[in-house]
N, C-alpha and C positions, 0 to 999 in steps of 0.2 A: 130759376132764372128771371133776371130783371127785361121789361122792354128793352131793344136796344142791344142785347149782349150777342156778343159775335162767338159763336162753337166750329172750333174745324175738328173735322171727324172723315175717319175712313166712310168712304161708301162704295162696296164692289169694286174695288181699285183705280180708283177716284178718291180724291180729298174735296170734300166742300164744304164751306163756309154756311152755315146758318144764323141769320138774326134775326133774334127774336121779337114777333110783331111787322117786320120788316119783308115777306121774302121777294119783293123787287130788290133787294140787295145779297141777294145768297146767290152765289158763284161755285161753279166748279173747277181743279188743275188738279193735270198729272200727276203735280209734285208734290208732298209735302211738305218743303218748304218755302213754295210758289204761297199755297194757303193760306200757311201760319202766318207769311211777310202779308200777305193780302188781307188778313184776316186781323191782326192788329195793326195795323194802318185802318179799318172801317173803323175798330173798336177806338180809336184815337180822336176819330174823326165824329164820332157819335158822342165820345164822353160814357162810354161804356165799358164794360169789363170782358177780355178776349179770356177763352175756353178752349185749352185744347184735348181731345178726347182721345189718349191711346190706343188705336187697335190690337186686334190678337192677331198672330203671326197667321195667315193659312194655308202659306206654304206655294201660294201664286209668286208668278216671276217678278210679280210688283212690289211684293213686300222687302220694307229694309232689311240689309243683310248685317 
C-alpha cells in the first residue's frame, strides 16, 4: 500500500476505513456501505486508491445476508 490509500475492512462488526500514514483520518460505520461511500470520497479527496477488503461470513446478526 501506497501513503494515502483508504482500506475498508470488516472489524468485529464494524466496517472501518483505514489510511494509510494517516490514522487522524480512519473512521468507523455500521454499515458497509456507509464505508465504502466514506472511504472513496477520502480516497478522491487524497488522490489515492480505495481498497475494499472482503470479510468471511461468521455467521453474527451483522453479517450480509
Amino acid at each position: 500500500m501506497s501513503q494515502n490509500d483508504v482500506t475498508t475492512r470488516s472489524n468485529r462488526g464494524q466496517w472501518e476505513n483505514a489510511v494509510e500514514g494517516r490514522p487522524e483520518l480512519s473512521a468507523s460505520f455500521s454499515s458497509r456501505e456507509e464505508a465504502i461511500d466514506q472511504g472513496r470520497a477520502t480516497a478522491d479527496e487524497l488522490g489515492s486508491r480505495h481498497i475494499v477488503e472482503d470479510a468471511e461470513p461468521t455467521g453474527a446478526p451483522t453479517d450480509e445476508g
